[in-house]
Backbone and ligand atoms as CSV (ligand in chain L), in Angstrom:
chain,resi,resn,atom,element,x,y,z
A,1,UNK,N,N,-86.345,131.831,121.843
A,1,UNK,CA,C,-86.344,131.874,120.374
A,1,UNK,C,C,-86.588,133.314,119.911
A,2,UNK,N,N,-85.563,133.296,118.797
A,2,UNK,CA,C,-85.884,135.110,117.946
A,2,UNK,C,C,-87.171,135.510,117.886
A,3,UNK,N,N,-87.605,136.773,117.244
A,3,UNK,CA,C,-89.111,136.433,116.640
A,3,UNK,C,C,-88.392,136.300,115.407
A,4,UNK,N,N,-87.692,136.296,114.779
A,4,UNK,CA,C,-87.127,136.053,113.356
A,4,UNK,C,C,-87.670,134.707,113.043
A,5,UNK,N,N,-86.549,133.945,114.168
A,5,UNK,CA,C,-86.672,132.661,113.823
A,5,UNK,C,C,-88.405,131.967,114.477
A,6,UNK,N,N,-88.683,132.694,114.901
A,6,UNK,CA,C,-90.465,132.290,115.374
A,6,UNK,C,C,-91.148,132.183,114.518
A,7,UNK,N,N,-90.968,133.491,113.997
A,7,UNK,CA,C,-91.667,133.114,112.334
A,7,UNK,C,C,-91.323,132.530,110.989
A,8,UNK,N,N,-89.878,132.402,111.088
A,8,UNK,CA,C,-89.259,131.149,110.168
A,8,UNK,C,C,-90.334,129.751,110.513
A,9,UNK,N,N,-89.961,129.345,111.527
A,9,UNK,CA,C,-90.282,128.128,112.255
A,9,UNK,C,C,-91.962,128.046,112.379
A,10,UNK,N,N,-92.375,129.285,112.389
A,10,UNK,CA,C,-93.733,128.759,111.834
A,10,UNK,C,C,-94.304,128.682,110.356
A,11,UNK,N,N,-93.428,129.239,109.973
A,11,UNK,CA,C,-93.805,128.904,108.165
A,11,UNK,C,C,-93.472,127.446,107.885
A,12,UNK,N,N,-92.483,126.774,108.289
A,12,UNK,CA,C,-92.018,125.517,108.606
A,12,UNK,C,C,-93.338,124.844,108.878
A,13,UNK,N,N,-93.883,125.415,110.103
A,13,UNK,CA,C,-94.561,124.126,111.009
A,13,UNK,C,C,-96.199,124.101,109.810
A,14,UNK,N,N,-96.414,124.887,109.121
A,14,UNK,CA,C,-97.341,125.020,108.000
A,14,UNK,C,C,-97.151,124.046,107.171
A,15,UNK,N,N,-96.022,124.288,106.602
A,15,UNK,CA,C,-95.558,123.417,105.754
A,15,UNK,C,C,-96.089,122.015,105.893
A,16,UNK,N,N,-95.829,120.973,107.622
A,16,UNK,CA,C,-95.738,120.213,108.303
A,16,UNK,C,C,-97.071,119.990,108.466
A,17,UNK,N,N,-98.301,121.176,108.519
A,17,UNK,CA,C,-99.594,120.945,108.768
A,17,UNK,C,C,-100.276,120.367,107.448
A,18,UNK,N,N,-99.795,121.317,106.709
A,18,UNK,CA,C,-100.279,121.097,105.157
A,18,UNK,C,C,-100.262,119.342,104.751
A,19,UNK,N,N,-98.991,118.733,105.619
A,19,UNK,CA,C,-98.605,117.285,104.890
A,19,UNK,C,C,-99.730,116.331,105.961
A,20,UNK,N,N,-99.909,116.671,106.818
A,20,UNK,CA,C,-100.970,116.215,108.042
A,20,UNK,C,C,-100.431,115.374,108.939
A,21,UNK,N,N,-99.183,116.459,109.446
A,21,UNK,CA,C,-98.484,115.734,110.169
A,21,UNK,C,C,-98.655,116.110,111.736
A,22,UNK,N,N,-98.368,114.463,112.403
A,22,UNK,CA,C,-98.642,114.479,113.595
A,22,UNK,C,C,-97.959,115.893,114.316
A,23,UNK,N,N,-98.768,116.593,115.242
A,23,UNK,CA,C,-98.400,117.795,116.507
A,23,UNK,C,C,-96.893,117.364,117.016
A,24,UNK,N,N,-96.336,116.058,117.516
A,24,UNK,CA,C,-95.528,116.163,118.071
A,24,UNK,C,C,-94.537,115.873,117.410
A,25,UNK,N,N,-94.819,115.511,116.512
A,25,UNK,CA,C,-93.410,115.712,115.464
A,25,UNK,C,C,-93.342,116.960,115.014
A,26,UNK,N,N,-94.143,117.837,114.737
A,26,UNK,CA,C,-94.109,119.409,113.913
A,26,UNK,C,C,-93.476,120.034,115.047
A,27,UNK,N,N,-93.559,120.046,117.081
A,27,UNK,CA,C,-93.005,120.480,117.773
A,27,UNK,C,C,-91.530,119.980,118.188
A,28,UNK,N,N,-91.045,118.378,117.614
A,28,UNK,CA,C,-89.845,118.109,117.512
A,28,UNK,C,C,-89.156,118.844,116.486
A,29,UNK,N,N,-89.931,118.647,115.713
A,29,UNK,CA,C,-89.060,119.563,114.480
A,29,UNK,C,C,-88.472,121.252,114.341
A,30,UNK,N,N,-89.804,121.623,114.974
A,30,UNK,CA,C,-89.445,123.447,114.970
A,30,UNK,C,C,-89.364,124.302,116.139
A,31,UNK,N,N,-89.880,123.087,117.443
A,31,UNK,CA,C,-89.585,123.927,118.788
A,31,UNK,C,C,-90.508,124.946,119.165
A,32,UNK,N,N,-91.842,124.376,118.562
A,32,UNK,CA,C,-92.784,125.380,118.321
A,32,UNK,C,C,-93.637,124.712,119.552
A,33,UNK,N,N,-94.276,124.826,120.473
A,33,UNK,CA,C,-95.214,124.229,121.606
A,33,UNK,C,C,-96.141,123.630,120.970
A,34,UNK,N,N,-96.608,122.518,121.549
A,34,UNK,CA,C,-97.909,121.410,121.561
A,34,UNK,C,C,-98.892,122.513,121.195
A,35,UNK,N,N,-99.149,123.310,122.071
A,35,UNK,CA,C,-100.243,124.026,122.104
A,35,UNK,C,C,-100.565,124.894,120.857
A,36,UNK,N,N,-99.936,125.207,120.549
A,36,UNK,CA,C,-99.784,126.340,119.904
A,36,UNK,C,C,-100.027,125.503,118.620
A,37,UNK,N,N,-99.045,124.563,118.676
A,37,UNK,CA,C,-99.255,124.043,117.249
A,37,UNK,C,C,-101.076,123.442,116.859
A,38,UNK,N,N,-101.560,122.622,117.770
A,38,UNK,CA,C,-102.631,122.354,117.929
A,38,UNK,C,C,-104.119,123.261,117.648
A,39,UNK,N,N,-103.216,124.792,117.805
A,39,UNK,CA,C,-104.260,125.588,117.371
A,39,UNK,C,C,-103.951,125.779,115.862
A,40,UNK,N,N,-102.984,126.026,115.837
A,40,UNK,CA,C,-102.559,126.399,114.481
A,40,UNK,C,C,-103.094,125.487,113.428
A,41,UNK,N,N,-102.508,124.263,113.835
A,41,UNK,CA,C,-103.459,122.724,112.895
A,41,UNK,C,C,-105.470,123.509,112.740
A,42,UNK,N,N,-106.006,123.240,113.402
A,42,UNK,CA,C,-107.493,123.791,113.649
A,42,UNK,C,C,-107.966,125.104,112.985
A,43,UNK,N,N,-107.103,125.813,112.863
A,43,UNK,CA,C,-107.098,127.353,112.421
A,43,UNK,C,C,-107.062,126.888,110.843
A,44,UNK,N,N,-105.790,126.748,110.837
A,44,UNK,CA,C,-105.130,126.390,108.737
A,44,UNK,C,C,-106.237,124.978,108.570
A,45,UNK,N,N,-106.793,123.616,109.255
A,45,UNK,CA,C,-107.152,123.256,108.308
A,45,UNK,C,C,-108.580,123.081,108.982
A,46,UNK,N,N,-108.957,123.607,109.660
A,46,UNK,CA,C,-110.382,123.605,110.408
A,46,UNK,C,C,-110.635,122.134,110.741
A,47,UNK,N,N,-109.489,121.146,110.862
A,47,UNK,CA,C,-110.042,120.205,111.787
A,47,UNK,C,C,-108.715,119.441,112.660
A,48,UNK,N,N,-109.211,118.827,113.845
A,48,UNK,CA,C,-108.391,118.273,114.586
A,48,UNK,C,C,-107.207,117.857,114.086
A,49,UNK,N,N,-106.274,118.041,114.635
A,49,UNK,CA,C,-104.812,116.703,114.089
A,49,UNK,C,C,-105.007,115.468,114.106
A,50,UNK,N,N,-103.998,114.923,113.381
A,50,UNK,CA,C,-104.126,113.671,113.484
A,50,UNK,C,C,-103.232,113.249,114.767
A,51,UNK,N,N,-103.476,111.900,115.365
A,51,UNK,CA,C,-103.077,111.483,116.675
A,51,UNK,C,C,-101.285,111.287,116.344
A,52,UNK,N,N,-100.843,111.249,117.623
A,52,UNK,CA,C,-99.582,111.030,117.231
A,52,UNK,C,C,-98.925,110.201,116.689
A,53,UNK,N,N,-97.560,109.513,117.028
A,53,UNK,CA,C,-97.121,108.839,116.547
A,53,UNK,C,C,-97.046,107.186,116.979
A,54,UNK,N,N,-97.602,106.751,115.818
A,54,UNK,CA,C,-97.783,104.880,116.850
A,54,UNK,C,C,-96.146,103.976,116.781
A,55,UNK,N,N,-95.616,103.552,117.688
A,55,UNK,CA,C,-94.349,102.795,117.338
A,55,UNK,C,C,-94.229,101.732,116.066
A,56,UNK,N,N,-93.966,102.592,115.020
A,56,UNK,CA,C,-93.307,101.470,113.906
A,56,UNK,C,C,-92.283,100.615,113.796
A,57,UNK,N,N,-92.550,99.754,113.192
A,57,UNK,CA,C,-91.451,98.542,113.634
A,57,UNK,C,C,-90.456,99.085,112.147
A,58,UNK,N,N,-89.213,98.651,112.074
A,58,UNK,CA,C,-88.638,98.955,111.432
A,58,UNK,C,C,-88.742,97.998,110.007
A,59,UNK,N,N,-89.319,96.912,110.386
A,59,UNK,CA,C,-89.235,95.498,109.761
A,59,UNK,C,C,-90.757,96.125,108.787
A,60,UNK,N,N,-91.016,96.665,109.277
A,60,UNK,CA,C,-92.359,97.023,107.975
A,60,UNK,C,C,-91.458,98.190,106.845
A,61,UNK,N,N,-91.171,98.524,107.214
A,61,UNK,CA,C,-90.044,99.423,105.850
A,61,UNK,C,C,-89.145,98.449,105.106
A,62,UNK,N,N,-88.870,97.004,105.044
A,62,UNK,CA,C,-88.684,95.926,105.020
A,62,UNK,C,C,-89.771,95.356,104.085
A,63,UNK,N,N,-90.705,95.175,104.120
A,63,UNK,CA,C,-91.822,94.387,103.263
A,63,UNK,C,C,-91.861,94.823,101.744
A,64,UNK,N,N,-92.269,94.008,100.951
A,64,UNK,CA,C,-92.079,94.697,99.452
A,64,UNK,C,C,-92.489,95.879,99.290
A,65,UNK,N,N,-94.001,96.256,99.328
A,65,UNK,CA,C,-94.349,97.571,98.646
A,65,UNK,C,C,-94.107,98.574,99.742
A,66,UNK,N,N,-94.146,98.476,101.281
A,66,UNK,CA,C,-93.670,99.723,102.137
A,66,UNK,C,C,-91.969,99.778,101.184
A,67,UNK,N,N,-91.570,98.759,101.008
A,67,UNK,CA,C,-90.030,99.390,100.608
A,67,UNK,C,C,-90.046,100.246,99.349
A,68,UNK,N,N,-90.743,99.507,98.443
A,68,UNK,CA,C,-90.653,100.540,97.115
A,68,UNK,C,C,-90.940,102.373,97.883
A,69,UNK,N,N,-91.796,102.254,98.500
A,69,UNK,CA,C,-91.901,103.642,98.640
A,69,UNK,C,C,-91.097,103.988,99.734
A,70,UNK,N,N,-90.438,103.776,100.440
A,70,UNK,CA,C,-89.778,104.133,101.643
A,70,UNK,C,C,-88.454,104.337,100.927
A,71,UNK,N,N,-87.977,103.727,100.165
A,71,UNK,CA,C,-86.931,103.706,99.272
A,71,UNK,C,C,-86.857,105.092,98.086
A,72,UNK,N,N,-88.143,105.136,97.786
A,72,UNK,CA,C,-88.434,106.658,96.640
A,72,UNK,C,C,-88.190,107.475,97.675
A,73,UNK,N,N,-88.892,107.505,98.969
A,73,UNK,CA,C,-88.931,109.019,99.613
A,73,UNK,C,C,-87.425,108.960,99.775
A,74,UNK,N,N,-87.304,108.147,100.988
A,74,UNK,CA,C,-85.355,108.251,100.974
A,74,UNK,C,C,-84.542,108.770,99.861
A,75,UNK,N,N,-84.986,108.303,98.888
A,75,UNK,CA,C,-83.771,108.530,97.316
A,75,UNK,C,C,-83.946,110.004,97.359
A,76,UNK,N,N,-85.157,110.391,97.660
A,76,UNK,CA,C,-85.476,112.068,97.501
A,76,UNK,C,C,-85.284,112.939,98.608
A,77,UNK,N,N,-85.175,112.105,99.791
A,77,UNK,CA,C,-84.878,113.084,100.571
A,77,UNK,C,C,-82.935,113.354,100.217
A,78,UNK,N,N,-82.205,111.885,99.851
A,78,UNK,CA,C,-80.823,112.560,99.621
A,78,UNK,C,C,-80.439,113.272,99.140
A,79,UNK,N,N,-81.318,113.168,97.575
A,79,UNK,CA,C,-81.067,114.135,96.935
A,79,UNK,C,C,-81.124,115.994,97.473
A,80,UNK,N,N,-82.151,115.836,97.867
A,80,UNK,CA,C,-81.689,117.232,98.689
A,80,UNK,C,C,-80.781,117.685,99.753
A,81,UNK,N,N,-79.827,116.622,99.899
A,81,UNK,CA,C,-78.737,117.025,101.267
A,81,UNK,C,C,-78.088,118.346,100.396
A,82,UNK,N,N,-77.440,117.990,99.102
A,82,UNK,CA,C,-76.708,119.131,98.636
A,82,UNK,C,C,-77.830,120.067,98.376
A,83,UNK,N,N,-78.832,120.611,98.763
A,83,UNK,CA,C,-79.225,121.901,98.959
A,83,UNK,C,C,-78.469,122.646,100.315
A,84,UNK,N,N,-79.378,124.143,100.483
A,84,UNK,CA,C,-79.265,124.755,101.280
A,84,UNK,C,C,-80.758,124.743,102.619
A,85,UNK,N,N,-81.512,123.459,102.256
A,85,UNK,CA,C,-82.795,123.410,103.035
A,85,UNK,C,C,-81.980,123.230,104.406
A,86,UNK,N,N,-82.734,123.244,105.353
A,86,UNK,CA,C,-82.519,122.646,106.807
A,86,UNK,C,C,-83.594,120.982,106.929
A,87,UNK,N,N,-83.168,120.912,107.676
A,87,UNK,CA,C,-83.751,119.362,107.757
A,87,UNK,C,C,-85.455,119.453,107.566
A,88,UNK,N,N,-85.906,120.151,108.641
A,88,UNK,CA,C,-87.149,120.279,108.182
A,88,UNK,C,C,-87.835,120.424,107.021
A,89,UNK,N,N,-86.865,121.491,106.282
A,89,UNK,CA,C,-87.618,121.929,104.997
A,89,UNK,C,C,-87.261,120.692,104.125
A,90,UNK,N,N,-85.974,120.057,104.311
A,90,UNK,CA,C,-85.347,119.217,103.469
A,90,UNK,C,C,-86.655,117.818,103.412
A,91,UNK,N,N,-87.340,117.379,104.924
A,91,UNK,CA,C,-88.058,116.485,105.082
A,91,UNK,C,C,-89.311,117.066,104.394
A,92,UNK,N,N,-89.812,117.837,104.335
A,92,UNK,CA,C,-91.511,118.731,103.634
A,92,UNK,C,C,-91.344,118.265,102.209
A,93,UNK,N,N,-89.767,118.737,101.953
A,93,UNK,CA,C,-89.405,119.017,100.458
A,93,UNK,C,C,-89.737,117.462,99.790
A,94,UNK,N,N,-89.284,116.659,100.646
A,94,UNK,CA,C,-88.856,115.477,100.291
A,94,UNK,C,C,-89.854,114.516,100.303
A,95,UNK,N,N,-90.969,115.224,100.873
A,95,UNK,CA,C,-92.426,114.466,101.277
A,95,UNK,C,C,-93.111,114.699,99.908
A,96,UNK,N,N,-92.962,116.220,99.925
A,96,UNK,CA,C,-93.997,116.321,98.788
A,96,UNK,C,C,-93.315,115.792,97.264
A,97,UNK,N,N,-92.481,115.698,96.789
A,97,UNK,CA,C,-91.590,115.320,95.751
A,97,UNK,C,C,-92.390,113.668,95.915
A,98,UNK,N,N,-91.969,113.087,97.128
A,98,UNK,CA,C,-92.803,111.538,96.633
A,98,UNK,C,C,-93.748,111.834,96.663
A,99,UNK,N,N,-95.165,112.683,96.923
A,99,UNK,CA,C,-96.405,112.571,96.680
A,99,UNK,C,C,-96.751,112.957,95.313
A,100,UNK,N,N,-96.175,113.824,94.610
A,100,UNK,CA,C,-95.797,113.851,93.265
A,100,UNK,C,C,-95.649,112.914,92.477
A,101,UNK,N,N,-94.662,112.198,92.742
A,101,UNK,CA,C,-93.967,110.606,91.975
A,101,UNK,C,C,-94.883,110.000,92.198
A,102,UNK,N,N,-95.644,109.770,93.300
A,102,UNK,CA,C,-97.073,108.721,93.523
A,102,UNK,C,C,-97.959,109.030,92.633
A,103,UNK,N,N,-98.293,110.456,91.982
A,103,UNK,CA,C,-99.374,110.921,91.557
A,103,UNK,C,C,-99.590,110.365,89.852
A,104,UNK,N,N,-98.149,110.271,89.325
A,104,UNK,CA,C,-97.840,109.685,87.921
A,104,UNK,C,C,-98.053,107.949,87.755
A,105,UNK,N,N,-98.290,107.339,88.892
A,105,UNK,CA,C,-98.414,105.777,88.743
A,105,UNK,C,C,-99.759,105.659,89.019
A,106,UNK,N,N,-100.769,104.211,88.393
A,106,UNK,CA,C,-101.934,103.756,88.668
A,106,UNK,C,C,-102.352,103.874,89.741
A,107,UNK,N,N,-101.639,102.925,90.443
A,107,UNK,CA,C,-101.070,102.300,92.341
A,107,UNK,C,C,-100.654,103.454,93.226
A,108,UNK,N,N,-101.251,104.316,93.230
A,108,UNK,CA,C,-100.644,105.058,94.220
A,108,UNK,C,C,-100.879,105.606,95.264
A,109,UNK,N,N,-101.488,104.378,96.001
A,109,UNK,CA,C,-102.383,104.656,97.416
A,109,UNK,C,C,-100.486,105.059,98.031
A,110,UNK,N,N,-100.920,106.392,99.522
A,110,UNK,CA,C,-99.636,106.920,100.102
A,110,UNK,C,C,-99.515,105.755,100.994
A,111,UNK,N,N,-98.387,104.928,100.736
A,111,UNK,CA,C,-98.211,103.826,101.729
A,111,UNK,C,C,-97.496,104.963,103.305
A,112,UNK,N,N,-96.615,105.611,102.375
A,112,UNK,CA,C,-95.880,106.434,103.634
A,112,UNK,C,C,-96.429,107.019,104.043
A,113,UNK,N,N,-97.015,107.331,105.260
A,113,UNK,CA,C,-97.506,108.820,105.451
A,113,UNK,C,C,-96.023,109.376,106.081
A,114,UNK,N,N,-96.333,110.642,106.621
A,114,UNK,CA,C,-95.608,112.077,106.922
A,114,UNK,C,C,-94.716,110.862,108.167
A,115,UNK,N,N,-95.951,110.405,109.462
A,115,UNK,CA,C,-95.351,109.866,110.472
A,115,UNK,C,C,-94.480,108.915,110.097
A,116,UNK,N,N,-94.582,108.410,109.151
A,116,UNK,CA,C,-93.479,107.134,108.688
A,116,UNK,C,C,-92.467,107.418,108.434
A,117,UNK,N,N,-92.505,108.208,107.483
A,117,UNK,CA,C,-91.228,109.542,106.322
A,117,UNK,C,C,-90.302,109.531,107.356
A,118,UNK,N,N,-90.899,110.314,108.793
A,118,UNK,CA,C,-89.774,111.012,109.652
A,118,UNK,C,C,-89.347,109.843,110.189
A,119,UNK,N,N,-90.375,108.578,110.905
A,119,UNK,CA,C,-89.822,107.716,111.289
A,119,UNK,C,C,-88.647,106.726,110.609
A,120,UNK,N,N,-89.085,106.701,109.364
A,120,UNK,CA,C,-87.820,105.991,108.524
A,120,UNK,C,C,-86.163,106.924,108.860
A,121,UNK,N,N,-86.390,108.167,108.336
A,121,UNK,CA,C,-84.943,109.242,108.890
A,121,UNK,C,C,-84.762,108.907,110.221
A,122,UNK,N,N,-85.212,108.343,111.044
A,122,UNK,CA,C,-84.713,108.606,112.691
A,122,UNK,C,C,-84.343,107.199,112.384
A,123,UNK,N,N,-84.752,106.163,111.456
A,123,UNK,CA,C,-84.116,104.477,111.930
A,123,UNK,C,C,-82.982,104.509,111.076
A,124,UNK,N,N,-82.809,105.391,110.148
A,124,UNK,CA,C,-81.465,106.102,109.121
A,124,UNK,C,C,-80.652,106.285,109.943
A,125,UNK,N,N,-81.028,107.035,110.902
A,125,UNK,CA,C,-79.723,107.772,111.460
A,125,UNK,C,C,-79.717,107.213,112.571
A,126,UNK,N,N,-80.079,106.146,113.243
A,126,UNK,CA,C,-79.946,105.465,114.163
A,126,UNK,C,C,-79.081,104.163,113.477
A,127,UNK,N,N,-78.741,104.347,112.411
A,127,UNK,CA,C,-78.048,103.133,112.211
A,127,UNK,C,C,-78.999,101.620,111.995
A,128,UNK,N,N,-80.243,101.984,112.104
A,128,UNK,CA,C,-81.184,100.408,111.961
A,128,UNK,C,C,-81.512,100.180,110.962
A,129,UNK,N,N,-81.768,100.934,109.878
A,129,UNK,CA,C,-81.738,100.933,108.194
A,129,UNK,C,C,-80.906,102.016,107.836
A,130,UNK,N,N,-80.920,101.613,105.921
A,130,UNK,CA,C,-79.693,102.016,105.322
A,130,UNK,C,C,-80.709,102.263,103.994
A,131,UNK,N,N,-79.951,102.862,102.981
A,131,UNK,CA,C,-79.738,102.927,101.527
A,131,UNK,C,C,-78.676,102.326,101.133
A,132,UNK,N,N,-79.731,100.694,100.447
A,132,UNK,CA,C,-78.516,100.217,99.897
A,132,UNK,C,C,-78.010,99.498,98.540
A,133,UNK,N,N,-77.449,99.991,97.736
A,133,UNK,CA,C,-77.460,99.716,96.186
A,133,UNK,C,C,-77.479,98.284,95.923
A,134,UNK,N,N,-78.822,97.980,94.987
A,134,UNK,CA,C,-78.826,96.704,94.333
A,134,UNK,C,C,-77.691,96.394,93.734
A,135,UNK,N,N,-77.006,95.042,93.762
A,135,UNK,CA,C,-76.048,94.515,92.710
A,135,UNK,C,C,-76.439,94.296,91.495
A,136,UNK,N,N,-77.984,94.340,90.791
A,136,UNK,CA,C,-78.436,93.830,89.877
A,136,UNK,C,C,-78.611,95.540,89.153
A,137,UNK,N,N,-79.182,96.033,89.630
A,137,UNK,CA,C,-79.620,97.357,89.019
A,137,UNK,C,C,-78.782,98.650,89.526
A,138,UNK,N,N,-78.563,98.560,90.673
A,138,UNK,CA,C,-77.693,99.731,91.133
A,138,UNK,C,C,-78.288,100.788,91.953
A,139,UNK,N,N,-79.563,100.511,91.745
A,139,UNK,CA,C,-80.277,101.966,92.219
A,139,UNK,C,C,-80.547,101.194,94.015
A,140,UNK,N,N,-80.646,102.353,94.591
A,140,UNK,CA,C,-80.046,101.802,96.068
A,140,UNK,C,C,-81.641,102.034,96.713
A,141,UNK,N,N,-81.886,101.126,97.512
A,141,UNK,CA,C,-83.273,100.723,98.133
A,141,UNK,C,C,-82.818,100.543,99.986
A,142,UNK,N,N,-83.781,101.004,100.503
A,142,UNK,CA,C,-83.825,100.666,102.182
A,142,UNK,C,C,-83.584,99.124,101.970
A,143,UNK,N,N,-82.556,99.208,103.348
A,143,UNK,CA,C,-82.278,97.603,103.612
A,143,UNK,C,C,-82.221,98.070,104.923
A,144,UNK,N,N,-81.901,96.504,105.688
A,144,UNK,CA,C,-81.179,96.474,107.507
A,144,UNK,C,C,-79.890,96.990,106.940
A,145,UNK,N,N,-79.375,97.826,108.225
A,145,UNK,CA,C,-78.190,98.591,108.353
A,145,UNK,C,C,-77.247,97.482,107.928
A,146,UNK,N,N,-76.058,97.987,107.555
A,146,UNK,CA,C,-74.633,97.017,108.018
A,146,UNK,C,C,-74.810,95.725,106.288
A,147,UNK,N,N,-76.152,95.810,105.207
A,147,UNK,CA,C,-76.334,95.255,104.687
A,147,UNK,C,C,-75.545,95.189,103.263
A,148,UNK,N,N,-74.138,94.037,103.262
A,148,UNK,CA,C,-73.470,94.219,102.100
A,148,UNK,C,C,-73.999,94.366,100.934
A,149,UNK,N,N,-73.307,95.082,100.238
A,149,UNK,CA,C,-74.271,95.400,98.761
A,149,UNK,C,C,-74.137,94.397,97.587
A,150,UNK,N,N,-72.865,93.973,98.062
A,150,UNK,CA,C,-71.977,92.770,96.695
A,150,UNK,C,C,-73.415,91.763,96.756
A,151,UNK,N,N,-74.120,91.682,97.640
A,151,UNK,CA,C,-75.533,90.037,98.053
A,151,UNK,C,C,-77.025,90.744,97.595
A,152,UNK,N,N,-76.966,92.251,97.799
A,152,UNK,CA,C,-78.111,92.935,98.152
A,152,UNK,C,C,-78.972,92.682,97.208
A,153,UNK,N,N,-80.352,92.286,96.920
A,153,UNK,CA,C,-80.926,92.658,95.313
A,153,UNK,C,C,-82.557,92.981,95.981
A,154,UNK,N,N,-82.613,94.205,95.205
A,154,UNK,CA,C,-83.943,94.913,95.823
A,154,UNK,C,C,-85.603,94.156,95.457
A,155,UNK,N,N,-85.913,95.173,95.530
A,155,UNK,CA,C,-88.067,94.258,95.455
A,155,UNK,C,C,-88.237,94.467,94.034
A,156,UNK,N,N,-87.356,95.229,93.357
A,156,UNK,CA,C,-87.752,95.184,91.670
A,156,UNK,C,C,-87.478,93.965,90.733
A,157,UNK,N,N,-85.957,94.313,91.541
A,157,UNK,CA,C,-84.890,92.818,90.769
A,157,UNK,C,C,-85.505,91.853,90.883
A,158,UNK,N,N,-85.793,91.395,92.477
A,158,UNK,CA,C,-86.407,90.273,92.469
A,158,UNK,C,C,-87.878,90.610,93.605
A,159,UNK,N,N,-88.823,90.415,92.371
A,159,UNK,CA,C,-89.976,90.356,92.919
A,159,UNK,C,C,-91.063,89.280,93.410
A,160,UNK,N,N,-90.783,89.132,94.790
A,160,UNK,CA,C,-91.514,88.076,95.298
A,160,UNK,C,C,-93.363,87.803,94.622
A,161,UNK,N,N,-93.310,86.658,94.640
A,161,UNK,CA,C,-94.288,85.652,93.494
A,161,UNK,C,C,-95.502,86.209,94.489
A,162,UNK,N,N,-96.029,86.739,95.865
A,162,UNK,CA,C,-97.169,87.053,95.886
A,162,UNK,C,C,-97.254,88.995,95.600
A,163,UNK,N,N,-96.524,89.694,95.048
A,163,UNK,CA,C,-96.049,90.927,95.368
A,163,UNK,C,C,-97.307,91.526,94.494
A,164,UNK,N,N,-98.071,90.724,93.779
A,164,UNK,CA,C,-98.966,91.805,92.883
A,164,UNK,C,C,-100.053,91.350,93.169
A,165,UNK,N,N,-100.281,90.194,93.668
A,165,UNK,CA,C,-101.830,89.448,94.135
A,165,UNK,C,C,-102.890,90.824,94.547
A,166,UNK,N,N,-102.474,91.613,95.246
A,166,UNK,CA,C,-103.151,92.952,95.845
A,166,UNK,C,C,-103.837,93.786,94.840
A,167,UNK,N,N,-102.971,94.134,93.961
A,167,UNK,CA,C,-103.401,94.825,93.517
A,167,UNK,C,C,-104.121,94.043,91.524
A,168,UNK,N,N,-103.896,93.008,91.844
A,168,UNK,CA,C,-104.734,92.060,90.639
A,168,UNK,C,C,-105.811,91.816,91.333
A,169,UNK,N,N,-106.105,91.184,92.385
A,169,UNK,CA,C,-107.286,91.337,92.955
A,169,UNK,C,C,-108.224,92.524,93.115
A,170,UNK,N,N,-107.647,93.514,93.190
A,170,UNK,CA,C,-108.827,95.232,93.463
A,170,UNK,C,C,-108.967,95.307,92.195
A,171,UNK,N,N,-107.892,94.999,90.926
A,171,UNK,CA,C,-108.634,95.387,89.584
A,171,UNK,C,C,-109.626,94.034,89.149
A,172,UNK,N,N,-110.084,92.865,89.590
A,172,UNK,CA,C,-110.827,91.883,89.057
A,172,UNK,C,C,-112.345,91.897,89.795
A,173,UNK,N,N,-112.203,93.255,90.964
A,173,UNK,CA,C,-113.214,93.573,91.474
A,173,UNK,C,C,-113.906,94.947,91.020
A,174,UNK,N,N,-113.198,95.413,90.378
A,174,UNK,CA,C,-113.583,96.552,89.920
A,174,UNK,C,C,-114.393,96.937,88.531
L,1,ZN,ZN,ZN,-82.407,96.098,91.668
């Protein structure tokens, strides 16, 4: 690697620390070593990383409220394809934009974290989920891949009868 691009790629992997993202995704992403990154995490935020990545099932990006938000980050990460970011920056960009949008609603515990974000893009591009436009509203939500749109109707359109119990319950305790 350049030192050009060494130090591109570590302004990157900052970026990646800042969101508190797992070591071995920040070294998939920028090609930057375990090690190195590990110090770097400790240095910028004076404490350990967080552990890596646990196998997510795809079927939880699937459930009502993981979808509402798995669906915002997605909408935002497309929107940035027509930039000039690279994927990495495009994924940071796209992280922090939904932590933003979270910040304007009541409800806005981060269902996604960072490890999810990337994991949702890798089941994207693996073909196992999709963005896919409601027939009722239009605005296009994570579905299973291959999922016709003419049938599709998202968690807004139709919102399953226990979908708010959660969060009516934390406000009748509060
Ligand atoms: Zn809809």
């Amino acid at each position: 690697m350049s030192l050009l691009r060494r130090c591109h790629q570590t302004q990157v992997a900052l970026q990646f620390v800042e969101l508190n993202t797992p070591v071995s995704i920040i070294a998939l992403e920028t090609g930057l070593s375990v090690p190195m990154l590990r110090r770097m995490y400790i240095e910028h935020t004076g404490q350990r990383p967080p552990r890596g990545v646990l196998p997510f099932s795809a079927d939880w990006f699937l459930q009502w409220r993981p979808n509402i938000h798995a669906s915002l980050f997605a909408n935002l990460y497309v929107d940035l394809m027509r930039t000039k970011l690279t994927a990495p920056e495009r994924l940071t960009a796209a992280y922090r934009h939904y932590l933003s949008e979270l910040a304007c609603f009541d409800d806005s515990e981060t269902l996604l974290s960072m490890a999810r974000a990337w994991t949702l893009l890798r089941f994207c591009r693996s073909q196992i989920l999709q963005l896919t436009p409601c027939h009722r509203c239009q605005a296009c939500y994570i579905s299973a891949a291959y999922q016709p749109s003419n049938n599709f109707t998202c968690g807004i359109c139709h919102t399953p009868s226990h979908a708010g119990y959660r969060h009516r319950s934390k406000q009748l305790h509060t």
